[in-house]
VEXPAZA-10032 format. One line per field, with one value per residue (C-alpha): z, y, x; residue number from 1; residue in one letter. Coordinates in steps of 0.5 Angstrom, whole numbers, m for minus. Layout:
N
Z	(Z; ...)
Y	(Y; ...)
X	(X; ...)
vexkol	(NUM; ...)
rofi	(A; ...)
END
This chain:
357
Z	(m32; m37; m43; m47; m42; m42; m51; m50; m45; m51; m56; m52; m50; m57; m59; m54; m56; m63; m61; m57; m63; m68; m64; m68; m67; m66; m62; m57; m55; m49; m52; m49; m44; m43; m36; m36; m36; m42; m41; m40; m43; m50; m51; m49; m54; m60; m59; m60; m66; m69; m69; m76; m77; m80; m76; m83; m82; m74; m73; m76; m72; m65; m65; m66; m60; m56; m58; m57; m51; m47; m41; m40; m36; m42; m46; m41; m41; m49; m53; m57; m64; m64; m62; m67; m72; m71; m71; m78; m83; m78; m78; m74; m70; m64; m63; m62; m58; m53; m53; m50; m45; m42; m42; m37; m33; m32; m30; m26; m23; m22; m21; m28; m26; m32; m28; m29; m28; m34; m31; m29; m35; m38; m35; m38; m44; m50; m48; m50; m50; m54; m51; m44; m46; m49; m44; m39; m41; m45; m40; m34; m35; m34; m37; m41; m48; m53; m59; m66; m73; m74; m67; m70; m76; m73; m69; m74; m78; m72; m70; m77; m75; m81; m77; m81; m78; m74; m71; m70; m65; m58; m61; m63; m56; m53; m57; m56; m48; m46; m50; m46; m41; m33; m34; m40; m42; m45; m49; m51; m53; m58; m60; m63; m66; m69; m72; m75; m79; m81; m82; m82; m86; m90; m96; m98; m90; m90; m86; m87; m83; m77; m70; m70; m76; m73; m70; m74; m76; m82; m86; m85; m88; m93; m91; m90; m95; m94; m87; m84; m86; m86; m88; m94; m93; m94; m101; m98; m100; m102; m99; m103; m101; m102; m99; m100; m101; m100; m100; m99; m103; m97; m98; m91; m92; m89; m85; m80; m73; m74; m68; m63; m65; m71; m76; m76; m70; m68; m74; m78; m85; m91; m90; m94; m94; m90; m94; m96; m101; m106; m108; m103; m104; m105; m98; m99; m92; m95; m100; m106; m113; m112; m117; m120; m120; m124; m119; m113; m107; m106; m99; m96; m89; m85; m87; m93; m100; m99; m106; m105; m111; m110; m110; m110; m109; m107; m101; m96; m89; m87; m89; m84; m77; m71; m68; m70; m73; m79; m78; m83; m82; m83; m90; m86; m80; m85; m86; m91; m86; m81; m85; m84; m91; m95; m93; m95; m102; m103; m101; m106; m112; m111; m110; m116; m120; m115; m119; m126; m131)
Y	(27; 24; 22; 29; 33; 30; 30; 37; 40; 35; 40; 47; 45; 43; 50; 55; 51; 54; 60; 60; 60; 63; 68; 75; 81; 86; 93; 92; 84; 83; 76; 70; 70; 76; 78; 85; 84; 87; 93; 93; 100; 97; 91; 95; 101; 95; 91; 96; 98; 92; 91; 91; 93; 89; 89; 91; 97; 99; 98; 106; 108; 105; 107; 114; 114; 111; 116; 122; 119; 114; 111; 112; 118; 122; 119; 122; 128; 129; 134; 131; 134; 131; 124; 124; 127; 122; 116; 118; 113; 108; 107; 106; 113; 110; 106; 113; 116; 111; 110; 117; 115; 108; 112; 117; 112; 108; 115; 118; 111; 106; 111; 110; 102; 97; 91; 85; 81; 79; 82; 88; 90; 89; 95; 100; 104; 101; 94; 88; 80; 80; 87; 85; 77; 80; 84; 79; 73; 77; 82; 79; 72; 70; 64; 67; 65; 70; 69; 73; 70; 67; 63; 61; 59; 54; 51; 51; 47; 43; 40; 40; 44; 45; 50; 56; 62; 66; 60; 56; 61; 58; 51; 55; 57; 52; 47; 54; 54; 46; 48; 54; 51; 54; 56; 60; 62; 69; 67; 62; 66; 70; 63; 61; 68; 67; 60; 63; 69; 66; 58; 56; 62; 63; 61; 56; 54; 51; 45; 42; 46; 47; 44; 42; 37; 31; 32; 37; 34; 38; 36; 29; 30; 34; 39; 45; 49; 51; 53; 56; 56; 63; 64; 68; 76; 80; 84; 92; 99; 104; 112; 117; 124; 131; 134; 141; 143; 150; 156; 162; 167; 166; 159; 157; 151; 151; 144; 142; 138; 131; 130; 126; 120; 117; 114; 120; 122; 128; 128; 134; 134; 137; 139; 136; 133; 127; 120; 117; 111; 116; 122; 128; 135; 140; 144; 149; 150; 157; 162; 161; 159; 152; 148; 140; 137; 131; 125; 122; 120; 113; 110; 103; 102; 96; 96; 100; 103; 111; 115; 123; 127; 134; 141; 146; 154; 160; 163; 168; 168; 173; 167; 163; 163; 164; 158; 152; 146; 150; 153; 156; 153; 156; 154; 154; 149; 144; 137; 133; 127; 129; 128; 121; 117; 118; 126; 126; 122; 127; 133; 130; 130; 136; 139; 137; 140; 147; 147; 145; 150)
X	(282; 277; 279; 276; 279; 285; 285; 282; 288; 293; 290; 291; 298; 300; 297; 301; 308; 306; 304; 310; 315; 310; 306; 305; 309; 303; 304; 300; 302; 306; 311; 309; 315; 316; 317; 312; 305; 300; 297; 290; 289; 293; 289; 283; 284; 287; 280; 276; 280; 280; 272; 270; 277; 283; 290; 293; 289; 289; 297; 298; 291; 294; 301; 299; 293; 298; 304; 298; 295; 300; 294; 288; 288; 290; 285; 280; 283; 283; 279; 273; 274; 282; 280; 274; 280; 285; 279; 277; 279; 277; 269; 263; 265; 261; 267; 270; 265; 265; 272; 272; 266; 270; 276; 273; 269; 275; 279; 273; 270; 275; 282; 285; 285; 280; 277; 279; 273; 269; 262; 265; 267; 261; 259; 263; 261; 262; 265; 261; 261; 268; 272; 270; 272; 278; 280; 280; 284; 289; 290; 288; 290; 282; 279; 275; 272; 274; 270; 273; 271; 278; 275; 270; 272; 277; 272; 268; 273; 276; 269; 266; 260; 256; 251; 251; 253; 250; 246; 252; 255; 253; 255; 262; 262; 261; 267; 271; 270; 272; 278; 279; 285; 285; 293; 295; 288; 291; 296; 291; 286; 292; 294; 287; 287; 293; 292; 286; 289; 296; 294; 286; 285; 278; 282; 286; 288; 295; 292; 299; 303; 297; 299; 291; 292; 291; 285; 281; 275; 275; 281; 280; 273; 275; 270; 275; 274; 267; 267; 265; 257; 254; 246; 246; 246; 241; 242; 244; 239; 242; 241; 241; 243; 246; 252; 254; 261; 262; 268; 269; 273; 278; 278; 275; 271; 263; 263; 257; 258; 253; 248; 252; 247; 247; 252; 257; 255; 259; 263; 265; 263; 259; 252; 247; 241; 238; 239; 234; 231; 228; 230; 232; 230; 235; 237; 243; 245; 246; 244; 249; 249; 250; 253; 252; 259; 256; 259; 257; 261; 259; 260; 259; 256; 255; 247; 246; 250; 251; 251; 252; 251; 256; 253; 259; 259; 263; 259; 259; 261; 256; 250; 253; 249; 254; 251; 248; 252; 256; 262; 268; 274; 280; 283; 290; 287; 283; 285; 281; 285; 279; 274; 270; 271; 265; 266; 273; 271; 266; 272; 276; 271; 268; 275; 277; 271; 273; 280; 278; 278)
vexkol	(1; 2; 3; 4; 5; 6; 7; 8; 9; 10; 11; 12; 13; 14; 15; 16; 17; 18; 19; 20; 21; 22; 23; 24; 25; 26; 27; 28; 29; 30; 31; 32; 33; 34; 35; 36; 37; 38; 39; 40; 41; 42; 43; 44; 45; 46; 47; 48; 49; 50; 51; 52; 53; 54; 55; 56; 57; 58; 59; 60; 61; 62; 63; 64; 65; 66; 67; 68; 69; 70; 71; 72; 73; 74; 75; 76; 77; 78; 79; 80; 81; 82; 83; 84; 85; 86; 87; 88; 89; 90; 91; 92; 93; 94; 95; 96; 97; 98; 99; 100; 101; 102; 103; 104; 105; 106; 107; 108; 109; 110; 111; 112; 113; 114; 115; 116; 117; 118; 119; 120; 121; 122; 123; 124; 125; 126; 127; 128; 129; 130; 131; 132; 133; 134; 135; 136; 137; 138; 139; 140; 141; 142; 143; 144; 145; 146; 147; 148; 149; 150; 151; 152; 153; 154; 155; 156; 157; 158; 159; 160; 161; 162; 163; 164; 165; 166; 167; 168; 169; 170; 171; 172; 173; 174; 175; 176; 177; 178; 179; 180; 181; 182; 183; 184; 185; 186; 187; 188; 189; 190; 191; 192; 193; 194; 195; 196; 197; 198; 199; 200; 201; 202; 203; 204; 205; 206; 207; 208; 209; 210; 211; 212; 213; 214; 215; 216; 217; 218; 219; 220; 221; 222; 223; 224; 225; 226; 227; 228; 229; 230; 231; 232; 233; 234; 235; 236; 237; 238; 239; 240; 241; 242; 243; 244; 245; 246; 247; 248; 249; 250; 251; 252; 253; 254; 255; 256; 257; 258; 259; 260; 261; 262; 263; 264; 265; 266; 267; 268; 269; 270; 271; 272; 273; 274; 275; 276; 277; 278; 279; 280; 281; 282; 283; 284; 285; 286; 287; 288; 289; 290; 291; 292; 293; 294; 295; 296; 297; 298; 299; 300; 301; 302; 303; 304; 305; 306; 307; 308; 309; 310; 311; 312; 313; 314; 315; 316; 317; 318; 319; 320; 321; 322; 323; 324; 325; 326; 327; 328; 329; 330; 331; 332; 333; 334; 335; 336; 337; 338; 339; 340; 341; 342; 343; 344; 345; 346; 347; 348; 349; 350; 351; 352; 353; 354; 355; 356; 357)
rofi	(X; X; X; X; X; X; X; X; X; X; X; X; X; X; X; X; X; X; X; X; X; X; X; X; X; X; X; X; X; X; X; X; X; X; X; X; X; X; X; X; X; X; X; X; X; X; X; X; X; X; X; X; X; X; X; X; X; X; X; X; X; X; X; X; X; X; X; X; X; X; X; X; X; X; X; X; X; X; X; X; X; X; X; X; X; X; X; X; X; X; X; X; X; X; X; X; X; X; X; X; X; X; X; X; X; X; X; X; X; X; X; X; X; X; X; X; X; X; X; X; X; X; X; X; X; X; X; X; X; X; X; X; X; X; X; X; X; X; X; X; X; X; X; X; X; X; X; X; X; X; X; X; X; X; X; X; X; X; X; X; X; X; X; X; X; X; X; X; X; X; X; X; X; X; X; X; X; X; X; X; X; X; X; X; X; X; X; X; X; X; X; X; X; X; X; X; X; X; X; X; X; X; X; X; X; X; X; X; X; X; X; X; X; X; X; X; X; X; X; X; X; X; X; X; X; X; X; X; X; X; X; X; X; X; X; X; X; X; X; X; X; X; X; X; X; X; X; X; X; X; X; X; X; X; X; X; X; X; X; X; X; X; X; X; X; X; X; X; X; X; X; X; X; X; X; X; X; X; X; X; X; X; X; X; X; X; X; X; X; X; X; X; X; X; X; X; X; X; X; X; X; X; X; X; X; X; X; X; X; X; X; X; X; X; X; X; X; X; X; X; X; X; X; X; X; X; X; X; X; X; X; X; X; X; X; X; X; X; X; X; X; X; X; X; X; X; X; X; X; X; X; X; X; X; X; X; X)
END
């Protein structure tokens, strides 16, 4: 073995003995020790939850899908509208809407089995570089290199790289896979995330407790605290839109069915207009008098600021096309938990506006 193979596999050994006594307890992690294998199905479902997500937040999502849908199979077999309802909250929908397609490729398919190779699961709706990464070290125990923000910002700092990132991912990676070893590669790749969320944090990092300290280029140089490096962003448009939030005498509320492409896609919320950079026109989905409620919704998306200017009214049933994209919904099966969030903000101002004397 040769001296840098020898110091990196030093390294890796020293990691999983801290991962052993200090790994997190997550409800879709399998101890390291213990006598049962992880599930694919669980590690799948909790990194694509994860994407663009913290643990923080996926931790209710993931407990109630897998009370809801306890294996693939189920998952395959559940109805749309309910995955998409109980994803709400979480963002990026496409998440959910390929979650439900890899679901029912892997029941149809691979007979309710994930593969275990890393190229295989590439195949799979919705399953990228990291998901298949992922799936196959922590799952499968496959030497795959798992590359998250927490990785990179510990090799970033490891290594001293000062390459700003995205430009430096390749470099990461690369430091990430000679240290990558053969046994254990799961549970190594846990650890290094591990390390990353709860030591080598993005700020004020514990550096004096990390199992990584002596040779961690960074603290030695004093360099830490400004790794890693990231090209400066790009300053977010902002879209403009209506949304329409109507009622009927009943109290059943006019919801529309989004296209299934598309942010939101297949979503249900408030019809409204399309968001634009200038002013929309006015596009009342029904004739009505449509009211201002003074007060916009704002929502941040990944590329763009969002802000929905409200209009409330009391209509009609008999104005709502019996097919189409509106439908009623029945005051007593309506749930602004189901809404996506930026439809429930808008729920929540225009309700109120709807109460006021």
């Amino acid at each position: 073995m040769r001296d840098d193979d020898a110091a990196g596999q030093a390294r890796s050994d020293t990691l999983l003995e801290w991962y052993d006594r200090h790994a997190r307890d997550l409800p879709w992690r399998v101890p390291p020790g213990a006598a049962r294998s992880p599930d694919p199905y669980r590690i799948w479902l909790s990194e694509v939850m994860l994407q663009q997500t913290t643990v923080a937040a996926v931790r209710a999502y993931f407990e109630r899908f897998t009370q809801l849908w306890p294996t693939v199979a189920d998952l395959a077999q559940a109805d749309d509208g309910r995955v998409m309802a109980e994803w709400a909250g979480l963002g990026y929908y496409a998440r959910a809407r390929n979650l439900l397609k890899c679901a029912r490729v892997v029941a149809a398919e691979h007979q309710g089995r994930f593969p275990d190779r890393q190229e295989d699961l590439l195949k799979l709706p919705g399953i990228g570089p990291y998901t298949a990464a992922a799936i196959a070290a922590i799952a499968f125990d496959r030497p795959a290199v798992v590359m998250d923000g927490n990785v990179e910002r510990v090799m970033a700092r490891l290594h001293d790289i000062h390459t700003p990132l995205p430009a430096a991912k390749p470099e990461l990676k690369a430091e990430a896979a000679a240290l990558t070893p053969a046994a254990r590669p799961g549970d190594y790749a846990q650890a290094v995330m591990d390390l990353g969320a709860t030591i080598c944090t993005p700020r004020s990092p514990a550096c004096g407790i990390c199992p990584w300290r002596a040779p961690c280029l960074a603290r030695a140089r004093g360099t830490a605290a400004v790794l890693p490096r990231k090209a400066p962003k790009k300053a977010k448009p902002v879209r403009l839109g209506i949304a329409y939030v109507g009622r009927t005498p009943g109290g059943d509320w006019l919801l529309e069915r989004r296209p299934d492409s598309g942010l939101l896609g297949g979503m249900l919320g408030w019809p409204g207009s399309p968001w634009a950079e200038t002013t929309p026109a006015e596009t009342p989905p029904v004739a009505a008098r449509w009211c201002d409620v003074g007060a916009e919704a704002r929502h941040t998306f990944t590329h763009f600021h969002l802000r929905l200017a409200l209009r409330v009214a009391v209509i009609d049933p008999a104005q709502v096309p019996a097919d189409g994209p509106l439908l009623l919904v029945p005051k007593h099966r309506f749930r602004p938990s189901d809404l996506p969030t930026v439809m429930r903000k808008a729920f929540d101002l225009a309700h109120g506006a709807m109460e006021s004397p």
